[in-house]
N, CA, C and O atoms as a DFTB+ gen file, in Angstrom:
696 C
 N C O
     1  1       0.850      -1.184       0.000
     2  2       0.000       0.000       0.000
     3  2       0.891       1.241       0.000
     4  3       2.010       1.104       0.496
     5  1       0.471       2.688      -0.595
     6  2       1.322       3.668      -0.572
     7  2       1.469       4.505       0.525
     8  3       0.600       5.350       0.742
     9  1       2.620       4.380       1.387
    10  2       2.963       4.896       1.783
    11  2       2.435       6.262       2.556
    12  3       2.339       6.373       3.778
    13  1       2.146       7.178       1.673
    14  2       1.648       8.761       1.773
    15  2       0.352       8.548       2.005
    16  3      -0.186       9.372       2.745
    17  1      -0.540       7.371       1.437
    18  2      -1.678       6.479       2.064
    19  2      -2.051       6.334       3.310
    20  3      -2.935       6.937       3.918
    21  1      -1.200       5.345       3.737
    22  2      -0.891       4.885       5.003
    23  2      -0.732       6.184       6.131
    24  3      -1.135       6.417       7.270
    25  1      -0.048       6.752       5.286
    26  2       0.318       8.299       7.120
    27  2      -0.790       9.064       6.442
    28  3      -0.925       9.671       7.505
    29  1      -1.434       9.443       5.899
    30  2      -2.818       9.905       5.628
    31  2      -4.479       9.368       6.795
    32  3      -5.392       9.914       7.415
    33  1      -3.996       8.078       6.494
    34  2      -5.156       7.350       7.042
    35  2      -4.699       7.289       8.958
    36  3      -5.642       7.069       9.717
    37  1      -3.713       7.428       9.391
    38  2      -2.930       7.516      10.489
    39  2      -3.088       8.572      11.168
    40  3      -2.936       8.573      12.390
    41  1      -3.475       9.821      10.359
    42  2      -2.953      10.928      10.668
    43  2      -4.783      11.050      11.193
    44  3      -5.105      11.356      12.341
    45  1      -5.660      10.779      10.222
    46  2      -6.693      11.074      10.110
    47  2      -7.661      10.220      10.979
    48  3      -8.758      10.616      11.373
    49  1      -7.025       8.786      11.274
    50  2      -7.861       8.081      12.277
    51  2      -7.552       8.650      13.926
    52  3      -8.158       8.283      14.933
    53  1      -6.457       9.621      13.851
    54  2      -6.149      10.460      15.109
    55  2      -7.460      11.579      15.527
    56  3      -7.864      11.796      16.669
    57  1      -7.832      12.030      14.598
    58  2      -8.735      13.230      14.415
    59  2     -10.335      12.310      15.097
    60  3     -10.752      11.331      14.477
    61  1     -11.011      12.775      16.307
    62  2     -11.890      12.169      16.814
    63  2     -13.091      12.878      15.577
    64  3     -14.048      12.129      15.377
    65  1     -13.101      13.931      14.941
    66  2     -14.210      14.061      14.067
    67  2     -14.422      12.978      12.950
    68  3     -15.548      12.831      12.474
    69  1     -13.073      12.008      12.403
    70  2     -13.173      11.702      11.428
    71  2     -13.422      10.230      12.586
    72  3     -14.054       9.367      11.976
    73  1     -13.212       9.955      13.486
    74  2     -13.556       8.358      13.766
    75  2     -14.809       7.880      14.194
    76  3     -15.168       6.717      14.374
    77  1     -15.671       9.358      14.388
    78  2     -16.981       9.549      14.855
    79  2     -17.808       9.309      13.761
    80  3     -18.813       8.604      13.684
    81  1     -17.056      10.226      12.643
    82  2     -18.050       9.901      11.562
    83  2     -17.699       8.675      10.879
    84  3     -18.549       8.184      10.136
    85  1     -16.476       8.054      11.027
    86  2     -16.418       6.744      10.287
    87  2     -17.212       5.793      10.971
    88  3     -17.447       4.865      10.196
    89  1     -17.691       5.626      11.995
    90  2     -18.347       4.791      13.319
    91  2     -19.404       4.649      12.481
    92  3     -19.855       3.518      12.302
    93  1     -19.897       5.614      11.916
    94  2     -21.208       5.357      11.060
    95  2     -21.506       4.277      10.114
    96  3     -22.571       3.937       9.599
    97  1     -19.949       3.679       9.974
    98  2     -19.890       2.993       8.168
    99  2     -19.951       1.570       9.161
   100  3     -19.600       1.197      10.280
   101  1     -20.680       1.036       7.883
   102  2     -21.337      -0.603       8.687
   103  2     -20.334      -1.320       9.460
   104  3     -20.334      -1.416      10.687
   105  1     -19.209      -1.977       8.404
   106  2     -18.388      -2.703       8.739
   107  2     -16.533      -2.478       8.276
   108  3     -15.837      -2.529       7.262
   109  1     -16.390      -2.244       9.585
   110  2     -15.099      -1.947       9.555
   111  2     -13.998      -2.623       8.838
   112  3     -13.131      -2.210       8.068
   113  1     -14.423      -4.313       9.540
   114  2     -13.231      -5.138       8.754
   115  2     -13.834      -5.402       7.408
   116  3     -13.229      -6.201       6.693
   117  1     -15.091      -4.777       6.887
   118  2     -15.080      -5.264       5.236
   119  2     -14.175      -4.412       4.791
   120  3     -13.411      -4.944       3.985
   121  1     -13.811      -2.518       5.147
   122  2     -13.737      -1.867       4.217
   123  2     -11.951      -2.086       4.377
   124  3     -11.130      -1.643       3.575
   125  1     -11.651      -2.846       5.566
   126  2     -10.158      -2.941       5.652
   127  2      -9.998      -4.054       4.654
   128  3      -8.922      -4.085       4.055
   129  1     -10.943      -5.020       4.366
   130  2     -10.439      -6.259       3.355
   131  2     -10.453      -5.589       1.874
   132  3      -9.681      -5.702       0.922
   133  1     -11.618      -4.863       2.063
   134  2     -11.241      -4.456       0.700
   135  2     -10.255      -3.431       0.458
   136  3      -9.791      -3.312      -0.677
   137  1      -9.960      -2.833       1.203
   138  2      -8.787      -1.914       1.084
   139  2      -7.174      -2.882       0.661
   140  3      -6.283      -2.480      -0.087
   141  1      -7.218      -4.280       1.455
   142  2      -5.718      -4.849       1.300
   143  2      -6.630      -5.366       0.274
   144  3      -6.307      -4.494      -0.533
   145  1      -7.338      -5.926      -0.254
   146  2      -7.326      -6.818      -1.401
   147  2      -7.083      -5.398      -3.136
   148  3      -6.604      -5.547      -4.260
   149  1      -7.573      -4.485      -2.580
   150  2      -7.096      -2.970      -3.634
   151  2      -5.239      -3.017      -3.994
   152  3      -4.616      -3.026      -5.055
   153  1      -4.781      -3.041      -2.462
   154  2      -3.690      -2.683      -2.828
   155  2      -2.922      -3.780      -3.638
   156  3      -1.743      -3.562      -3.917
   157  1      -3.373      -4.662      -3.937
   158  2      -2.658      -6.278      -4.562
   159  2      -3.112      -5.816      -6.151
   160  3      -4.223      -5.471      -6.554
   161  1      -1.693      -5.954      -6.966
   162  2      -1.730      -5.082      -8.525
   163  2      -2.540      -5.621      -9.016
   164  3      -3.297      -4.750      -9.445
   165  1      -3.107      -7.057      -9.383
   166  2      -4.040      -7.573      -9.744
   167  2      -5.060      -7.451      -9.204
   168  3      -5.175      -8.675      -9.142
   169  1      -6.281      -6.977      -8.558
   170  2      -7.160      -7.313      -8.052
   171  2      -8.593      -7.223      -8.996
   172  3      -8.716      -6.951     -10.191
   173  1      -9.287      -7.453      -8.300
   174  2     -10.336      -7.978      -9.067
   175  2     -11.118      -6.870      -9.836
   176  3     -11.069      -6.152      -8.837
   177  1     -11.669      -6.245     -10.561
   178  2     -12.596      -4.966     -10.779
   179  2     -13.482      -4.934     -10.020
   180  3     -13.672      -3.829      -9.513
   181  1     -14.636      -6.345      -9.485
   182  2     -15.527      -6.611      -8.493
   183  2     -15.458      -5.978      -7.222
   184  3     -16.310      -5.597      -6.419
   185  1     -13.940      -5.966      -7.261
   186  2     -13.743      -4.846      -5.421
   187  2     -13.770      -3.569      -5.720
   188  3     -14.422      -2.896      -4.921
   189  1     -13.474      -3.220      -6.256
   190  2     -13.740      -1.514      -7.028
   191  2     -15.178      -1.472      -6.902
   192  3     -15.932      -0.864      -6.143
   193  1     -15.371      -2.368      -7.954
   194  2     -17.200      -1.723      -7.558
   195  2     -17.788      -1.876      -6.024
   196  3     -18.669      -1.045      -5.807
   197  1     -17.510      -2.725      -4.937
   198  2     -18.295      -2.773      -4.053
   199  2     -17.422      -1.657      -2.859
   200  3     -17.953      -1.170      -1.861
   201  1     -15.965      -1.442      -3.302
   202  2     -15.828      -0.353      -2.657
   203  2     -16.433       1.101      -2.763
   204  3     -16.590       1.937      -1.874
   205  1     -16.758       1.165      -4.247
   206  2     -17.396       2.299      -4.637
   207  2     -18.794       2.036      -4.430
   208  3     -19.491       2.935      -4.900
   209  1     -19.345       1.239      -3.962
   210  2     -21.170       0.953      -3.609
   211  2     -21.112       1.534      -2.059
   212  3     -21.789       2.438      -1.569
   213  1     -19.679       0.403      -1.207
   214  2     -19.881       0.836       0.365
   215  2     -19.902       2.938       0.034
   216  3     -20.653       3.558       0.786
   217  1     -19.377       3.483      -0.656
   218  2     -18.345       4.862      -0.424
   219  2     -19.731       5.794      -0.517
   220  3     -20.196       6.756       0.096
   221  1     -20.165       4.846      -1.773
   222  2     -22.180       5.630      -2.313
   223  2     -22.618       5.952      -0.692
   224  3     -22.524       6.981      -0.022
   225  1     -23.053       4.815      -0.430
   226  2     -23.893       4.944       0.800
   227  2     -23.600       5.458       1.822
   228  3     -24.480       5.993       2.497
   229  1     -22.001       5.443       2.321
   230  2     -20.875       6.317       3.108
   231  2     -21.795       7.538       3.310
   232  3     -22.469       8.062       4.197
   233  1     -21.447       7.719       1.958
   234  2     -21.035       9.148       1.714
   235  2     -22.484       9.925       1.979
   236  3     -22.500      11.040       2.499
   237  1     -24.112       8.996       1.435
   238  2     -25.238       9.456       2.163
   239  2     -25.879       9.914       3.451
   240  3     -26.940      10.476       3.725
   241  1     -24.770       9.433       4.193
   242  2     -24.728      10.173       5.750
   243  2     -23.900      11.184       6.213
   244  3     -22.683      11.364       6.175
   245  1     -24.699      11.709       6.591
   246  2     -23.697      13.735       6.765
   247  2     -22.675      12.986       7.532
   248  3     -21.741      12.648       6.805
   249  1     -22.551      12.618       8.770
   250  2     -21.555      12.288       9.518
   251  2     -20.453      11.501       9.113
   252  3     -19.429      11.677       9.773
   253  1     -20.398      10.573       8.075
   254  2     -19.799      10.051       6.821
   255  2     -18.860      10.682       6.101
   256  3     -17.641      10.590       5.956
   257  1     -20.223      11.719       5.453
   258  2     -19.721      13.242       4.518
   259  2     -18.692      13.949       5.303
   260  3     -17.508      14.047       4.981
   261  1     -19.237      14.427       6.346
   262  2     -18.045      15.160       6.760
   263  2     -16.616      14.890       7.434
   264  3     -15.677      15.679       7.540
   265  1     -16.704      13.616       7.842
   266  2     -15.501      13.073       7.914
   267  2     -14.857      12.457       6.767
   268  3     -14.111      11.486       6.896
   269  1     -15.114      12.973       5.695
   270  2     -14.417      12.621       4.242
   271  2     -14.109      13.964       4.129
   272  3     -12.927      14.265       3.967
   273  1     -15.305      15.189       4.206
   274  2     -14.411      16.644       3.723
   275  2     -13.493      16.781       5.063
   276  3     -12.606      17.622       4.922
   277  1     -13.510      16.281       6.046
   278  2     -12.650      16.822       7.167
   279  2     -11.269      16.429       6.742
   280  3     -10.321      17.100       7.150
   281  1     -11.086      15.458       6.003
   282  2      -9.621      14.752       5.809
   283  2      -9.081      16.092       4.208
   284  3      -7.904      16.243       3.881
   285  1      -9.980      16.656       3.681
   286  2      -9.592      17.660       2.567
   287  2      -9.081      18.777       3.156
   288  3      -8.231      19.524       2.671
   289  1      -9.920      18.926       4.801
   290  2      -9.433      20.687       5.015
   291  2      -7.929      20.213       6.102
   292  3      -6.936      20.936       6.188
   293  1      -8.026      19.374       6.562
   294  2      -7.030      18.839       7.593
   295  2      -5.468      18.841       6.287
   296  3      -5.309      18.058       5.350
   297  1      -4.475      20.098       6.746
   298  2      -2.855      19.702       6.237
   299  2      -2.218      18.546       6.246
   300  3      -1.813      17.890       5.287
   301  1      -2.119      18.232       7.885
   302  2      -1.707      16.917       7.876
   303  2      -2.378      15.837       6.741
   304  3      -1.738      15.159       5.938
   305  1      -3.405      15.867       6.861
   306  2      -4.065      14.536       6.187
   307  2      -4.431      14.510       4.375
   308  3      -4.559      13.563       3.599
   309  1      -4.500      15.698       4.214
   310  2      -4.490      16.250       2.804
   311  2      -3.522      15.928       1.666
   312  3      -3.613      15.353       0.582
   313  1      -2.389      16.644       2.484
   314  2      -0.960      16.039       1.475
   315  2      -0.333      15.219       1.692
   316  3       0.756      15.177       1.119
   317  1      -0.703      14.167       2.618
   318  2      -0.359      12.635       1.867
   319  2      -0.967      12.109       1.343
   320  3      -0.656      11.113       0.689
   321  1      -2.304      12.703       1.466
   322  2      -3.410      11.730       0.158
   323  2      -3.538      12.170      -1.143
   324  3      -4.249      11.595      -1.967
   325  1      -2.837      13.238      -1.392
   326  2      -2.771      14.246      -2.437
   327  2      -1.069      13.162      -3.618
   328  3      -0.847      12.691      -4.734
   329  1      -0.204      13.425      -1.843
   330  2       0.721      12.629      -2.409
   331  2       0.701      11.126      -3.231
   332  3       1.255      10.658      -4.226
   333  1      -0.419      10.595      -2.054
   334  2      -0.658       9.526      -2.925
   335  2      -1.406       8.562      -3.858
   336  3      -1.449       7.374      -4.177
   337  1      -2.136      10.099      -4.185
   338  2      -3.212       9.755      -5.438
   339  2      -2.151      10.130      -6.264
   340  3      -2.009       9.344      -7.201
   341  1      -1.253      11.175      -6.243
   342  2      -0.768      11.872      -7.566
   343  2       0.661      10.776      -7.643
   344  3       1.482      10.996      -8.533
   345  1       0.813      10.012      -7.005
   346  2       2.219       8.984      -7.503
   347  2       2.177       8.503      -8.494
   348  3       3.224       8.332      -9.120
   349  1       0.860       8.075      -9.046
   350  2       1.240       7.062     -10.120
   351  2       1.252       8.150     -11.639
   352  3       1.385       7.948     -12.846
   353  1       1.083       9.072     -10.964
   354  2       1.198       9.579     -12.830
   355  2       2.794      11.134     -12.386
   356  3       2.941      12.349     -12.521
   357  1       3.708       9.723     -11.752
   358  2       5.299      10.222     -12.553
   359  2       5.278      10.643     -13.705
   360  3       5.852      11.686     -14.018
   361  1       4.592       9.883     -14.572
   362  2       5.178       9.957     -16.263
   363  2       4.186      11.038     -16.355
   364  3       4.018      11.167     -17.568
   365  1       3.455      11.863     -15.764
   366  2       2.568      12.860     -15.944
   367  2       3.073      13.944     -15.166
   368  3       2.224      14.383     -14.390
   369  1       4.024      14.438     -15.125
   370  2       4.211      15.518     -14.100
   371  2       2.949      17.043     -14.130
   372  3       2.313      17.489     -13.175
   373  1       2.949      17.416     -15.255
   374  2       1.894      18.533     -15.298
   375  2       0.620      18.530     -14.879
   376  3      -0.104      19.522     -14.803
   377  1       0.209      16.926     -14.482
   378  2      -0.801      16.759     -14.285
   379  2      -0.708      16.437     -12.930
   380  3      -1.672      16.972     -12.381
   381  1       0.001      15.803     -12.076
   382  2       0.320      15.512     -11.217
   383  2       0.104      16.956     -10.187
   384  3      -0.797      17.138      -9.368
   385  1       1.415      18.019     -10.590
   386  2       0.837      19.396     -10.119
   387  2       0.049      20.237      -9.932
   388  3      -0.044      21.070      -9.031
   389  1      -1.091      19.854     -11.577
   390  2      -2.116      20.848     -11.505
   391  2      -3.227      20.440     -10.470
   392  3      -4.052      21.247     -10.042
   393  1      -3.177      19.093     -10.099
   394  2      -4.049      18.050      -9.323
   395  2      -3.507      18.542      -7.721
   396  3      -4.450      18.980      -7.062
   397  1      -2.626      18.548      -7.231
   398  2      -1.945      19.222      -6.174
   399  2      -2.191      20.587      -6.100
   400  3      -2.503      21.056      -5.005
   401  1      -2.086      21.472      -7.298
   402  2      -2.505      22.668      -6.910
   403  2      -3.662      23.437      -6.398
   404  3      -3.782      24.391      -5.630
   405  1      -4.939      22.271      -7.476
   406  2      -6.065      22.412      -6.781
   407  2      -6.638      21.900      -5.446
   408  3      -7.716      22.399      -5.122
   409  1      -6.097      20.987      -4.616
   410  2      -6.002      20.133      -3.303
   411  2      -5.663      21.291      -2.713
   412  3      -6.587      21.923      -2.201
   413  1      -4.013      21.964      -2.622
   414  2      -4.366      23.211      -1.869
   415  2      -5.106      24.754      -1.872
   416  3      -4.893      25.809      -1.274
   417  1      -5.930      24.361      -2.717
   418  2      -6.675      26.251      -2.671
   419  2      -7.997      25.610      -2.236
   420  3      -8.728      24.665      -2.532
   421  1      -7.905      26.674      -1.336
   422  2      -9.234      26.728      -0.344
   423  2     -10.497      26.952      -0.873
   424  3     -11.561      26.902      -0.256
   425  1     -10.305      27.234      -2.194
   426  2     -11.848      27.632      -2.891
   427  2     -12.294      26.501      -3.726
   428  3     -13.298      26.024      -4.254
   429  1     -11.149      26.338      -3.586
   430  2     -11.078      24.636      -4.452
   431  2     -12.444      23.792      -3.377
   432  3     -13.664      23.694      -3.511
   433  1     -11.699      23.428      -2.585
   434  2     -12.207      22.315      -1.436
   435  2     -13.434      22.818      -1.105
   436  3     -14.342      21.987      -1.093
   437  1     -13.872      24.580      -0.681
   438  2     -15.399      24.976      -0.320
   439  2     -16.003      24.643      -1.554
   440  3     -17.151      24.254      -1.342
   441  1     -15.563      24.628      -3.361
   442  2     -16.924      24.331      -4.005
   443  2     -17.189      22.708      -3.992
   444  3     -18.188      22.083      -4.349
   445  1     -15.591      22.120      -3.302
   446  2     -16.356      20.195      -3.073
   447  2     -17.523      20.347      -2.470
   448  3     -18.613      20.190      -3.021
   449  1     -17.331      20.680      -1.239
   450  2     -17.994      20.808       0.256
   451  2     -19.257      21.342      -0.342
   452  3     -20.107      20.546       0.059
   453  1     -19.977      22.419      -1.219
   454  2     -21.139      22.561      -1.575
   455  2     -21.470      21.733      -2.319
   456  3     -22.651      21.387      -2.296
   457  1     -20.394      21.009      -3.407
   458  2     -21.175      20.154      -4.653
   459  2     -21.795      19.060      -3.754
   460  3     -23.016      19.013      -3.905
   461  1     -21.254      18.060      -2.756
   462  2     -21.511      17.073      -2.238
   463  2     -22.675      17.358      -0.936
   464  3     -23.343      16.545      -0.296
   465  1     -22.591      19.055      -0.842
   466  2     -23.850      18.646       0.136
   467  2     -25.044      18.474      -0.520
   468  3     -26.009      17.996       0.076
   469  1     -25.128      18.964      -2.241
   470  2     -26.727      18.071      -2.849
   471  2     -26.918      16.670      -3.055
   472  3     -25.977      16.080      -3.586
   473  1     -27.954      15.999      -2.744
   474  2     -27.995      14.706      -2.850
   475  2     -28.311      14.663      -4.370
   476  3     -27.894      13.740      -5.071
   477  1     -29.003      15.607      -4.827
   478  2     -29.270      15.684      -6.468
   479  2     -28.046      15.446      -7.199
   480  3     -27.859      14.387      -7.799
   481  1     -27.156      16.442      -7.171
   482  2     -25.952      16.318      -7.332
   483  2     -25.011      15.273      -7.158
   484  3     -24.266      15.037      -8.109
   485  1     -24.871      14.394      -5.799
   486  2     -24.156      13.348      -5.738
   487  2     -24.361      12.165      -6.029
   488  3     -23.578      11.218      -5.959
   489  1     -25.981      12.207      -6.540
   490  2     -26.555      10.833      -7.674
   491  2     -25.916      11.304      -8.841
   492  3     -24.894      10.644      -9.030
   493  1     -26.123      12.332      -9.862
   494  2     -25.670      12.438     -10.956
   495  2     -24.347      11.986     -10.955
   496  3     -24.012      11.404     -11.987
   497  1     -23.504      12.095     -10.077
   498  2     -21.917      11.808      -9.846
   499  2     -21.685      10.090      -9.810
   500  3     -20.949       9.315     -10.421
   501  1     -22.484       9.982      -9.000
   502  2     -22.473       7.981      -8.841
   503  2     -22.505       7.577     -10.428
   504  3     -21.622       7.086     -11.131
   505  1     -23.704       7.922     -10.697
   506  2     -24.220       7.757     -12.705
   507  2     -23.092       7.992     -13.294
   508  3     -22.798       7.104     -14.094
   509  1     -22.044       9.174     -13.186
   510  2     -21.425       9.243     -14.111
   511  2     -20.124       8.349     -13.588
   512  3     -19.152       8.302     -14.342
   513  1     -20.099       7.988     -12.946
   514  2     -18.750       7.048     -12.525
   515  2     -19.111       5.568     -12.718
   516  3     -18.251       4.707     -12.897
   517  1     -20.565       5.292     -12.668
   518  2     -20.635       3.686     -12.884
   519  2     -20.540       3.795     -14.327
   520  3     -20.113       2.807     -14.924
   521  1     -20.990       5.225     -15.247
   522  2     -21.143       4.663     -16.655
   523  2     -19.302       4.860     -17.120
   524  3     -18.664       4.258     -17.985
   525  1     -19.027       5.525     -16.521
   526  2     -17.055       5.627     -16.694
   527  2     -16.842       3.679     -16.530
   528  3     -16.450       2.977     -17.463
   529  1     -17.169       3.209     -15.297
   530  2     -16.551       2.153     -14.755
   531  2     -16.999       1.018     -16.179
   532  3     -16.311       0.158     -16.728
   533  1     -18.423       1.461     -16.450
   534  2     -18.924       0.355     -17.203
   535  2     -18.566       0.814     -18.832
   536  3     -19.441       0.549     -19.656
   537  1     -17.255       1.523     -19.342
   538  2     -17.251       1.896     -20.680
   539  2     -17.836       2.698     -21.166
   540  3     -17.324       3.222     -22.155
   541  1     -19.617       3.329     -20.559
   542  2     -20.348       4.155     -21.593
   543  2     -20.085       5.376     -21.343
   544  3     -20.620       6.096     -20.499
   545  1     -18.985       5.709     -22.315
   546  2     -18.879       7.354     -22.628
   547  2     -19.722       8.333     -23.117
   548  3     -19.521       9.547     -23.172
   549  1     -20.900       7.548     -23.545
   550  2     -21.968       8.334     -24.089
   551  2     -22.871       8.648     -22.597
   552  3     -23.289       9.801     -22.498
   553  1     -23.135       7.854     -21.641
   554  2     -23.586       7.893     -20.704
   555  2     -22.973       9.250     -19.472
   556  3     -23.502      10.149     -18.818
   557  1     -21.761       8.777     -19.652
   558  2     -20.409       9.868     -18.453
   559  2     -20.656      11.207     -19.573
   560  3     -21.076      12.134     -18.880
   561  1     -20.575      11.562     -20.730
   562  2     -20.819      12.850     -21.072
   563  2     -22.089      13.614     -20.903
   564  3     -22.234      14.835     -20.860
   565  1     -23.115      12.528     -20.803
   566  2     -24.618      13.005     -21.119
   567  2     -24.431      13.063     -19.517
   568  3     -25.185      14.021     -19.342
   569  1     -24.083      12.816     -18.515
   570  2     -24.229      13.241     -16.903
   571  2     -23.562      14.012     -16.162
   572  3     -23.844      14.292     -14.997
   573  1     -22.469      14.475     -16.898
   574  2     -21.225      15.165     -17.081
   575  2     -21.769      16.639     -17.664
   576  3     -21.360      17.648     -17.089
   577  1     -22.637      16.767     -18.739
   578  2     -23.167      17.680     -19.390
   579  2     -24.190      18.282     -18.181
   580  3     -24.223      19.407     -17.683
   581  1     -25.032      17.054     -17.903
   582  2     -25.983      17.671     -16.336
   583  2     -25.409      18.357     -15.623
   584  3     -25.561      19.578     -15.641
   585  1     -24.796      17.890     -15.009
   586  2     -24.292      18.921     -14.275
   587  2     -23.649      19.981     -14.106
   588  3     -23.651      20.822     -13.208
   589  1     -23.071      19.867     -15.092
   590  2     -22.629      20.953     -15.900
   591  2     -23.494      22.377     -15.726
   592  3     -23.302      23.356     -15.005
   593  1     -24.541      22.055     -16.717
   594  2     -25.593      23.134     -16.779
   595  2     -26.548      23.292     -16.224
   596  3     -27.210      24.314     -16.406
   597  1     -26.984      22.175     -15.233
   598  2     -28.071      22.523     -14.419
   599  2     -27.490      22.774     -12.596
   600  3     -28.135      23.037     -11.580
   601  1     -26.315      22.590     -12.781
   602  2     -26.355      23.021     -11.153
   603  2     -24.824      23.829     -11.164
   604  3     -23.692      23.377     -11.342
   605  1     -25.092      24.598     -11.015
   606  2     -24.435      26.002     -10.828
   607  2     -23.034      26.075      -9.108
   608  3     -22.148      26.867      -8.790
   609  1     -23.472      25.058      -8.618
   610  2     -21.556      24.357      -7.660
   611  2     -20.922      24.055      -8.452
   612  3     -19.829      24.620      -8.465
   613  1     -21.238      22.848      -9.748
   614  2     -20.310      22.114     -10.057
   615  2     -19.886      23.117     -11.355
   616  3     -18.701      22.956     -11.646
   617  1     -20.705      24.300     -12.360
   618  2     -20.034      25.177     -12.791
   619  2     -18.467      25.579     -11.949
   620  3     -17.272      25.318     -12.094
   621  1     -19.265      26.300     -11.094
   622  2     -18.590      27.244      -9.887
   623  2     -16.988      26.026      -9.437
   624  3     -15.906      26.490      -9.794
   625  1     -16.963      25.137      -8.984
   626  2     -15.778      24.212      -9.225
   627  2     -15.056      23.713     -10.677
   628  3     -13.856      23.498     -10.846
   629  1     -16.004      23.609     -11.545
   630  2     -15.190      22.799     -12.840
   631  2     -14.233      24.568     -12.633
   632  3     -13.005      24.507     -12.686
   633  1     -14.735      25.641     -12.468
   634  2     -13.930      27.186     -13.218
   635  2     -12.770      26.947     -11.924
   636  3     -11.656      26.653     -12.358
   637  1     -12.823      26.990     -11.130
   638  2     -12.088      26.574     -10.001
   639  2     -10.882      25.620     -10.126
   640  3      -9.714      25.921      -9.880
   641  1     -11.396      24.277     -10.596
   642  2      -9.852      23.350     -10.850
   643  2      -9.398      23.755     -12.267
   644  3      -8.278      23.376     -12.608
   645  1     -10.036      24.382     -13.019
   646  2      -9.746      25.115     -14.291
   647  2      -8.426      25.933     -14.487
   648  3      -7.497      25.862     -15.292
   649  1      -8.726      26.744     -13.412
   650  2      -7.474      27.587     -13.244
   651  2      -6.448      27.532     -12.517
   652  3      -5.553      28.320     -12.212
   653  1      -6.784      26.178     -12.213
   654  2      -5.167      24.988     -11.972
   655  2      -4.842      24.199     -12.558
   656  3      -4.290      23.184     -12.131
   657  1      -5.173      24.528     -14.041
   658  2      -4.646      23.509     -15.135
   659  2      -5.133      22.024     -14.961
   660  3      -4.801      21.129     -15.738
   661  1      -5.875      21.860     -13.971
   662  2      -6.375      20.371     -13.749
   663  2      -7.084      19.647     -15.490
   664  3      -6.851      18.499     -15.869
   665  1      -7.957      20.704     -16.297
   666  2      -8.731      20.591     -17.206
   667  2      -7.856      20.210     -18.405
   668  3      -7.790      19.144     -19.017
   669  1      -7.365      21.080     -18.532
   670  2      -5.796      20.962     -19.787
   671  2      -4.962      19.993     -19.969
   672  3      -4.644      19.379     -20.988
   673  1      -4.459      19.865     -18.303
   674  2      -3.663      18.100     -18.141
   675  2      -4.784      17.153     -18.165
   676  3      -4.354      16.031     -18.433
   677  1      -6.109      17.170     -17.980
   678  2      -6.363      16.058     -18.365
   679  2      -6.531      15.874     -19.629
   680  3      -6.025      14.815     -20.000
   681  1      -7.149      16.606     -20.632
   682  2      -6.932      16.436     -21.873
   683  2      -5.627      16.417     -22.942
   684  3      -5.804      16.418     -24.160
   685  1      -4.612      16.403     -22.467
   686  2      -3.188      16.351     -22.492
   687  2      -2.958      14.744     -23.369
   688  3      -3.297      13.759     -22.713
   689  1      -2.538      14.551     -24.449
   690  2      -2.389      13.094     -24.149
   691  2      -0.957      13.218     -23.347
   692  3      -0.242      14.152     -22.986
   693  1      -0.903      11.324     -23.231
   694  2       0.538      11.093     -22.491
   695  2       1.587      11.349     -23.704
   696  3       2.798      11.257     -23.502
């Protein structure tokens, strides 16, 4: 497991806001199995999805919610998870940074914190990540486009990681 991971999750199971709200999530030792069965290079796609089913429902409880944005506004806990989402794209440096740059601006993280407090909003998001997971690009643009234009946070953020190059490096090829 990575490293910057590991003292992330360390740093953050210290913080009594974030263990209060994790108390909420059903089962502890599932999300630890699926966490070591993640970190093994092969693993299955099947754990992806049921990690991303437990994270859905997580994430439907404020107390959940906010011990997920608490680990965004928390320094300590931020930039090692920053660190170690952005490891694997070495061969991406521009992207790597612009992804870091937006992690630290504070306007960044308040338009998360509004996009995720709509539940309207954080269905359209599930939709567009199962149709990512399941291939349909026609699906992830047409939900991608929603939100886009009908809810005025996730404007207000896409302009936000925008002007941290987040948008550019991703359309970047390698």
């Amino acid at each position: 497991m990575n490293r910057n991971l590991v003292k992330a999750l360390q740093v953050a199971w210290e913080l009594p806001e974030f263990r209060t709200g994790v108390r909420h999530v059903v089962d502890l030792e599932e999300i630890a199995g699926l966490l070591a069965t993640l970190s093994v290079p092969d693993h299955d796609h099947e754990v992806e999805r049921s990690l991303l089913s437990l994270l859905r429902s997580a994430l439907e409880t404020v107390e959940i919610r906010e011990a997920v944005l608490l680990l965004l506004e928390q320094d300590e806990v931020r930039r090692p998870l920053v660190a170690a989402a952005v490891e694997p794209l070495a061969d991406r440096p521009g992207q790597a940074a612009a992804i870091t740059s937006a992690a630290e601006d504070p306007a960044v993280r308040r338009e998360v914190r509004a996009v995720l407090a709509s539940a309207k909003v954080r269905e359209l998001i599930w939709q567009a990540i199962e149709n990512q997971m399941s291939d349909n690009r026609l699906g992830l643009i047409r939900r991608a486009a929603v939100l886009f234009v009908w809810h005025p946070r996730v404007r207000r953020l896409t302009w936000a990681v925008r002007r941290h190059g987040v948008l550019r490096e991703l359309r970047r090829k390698q």
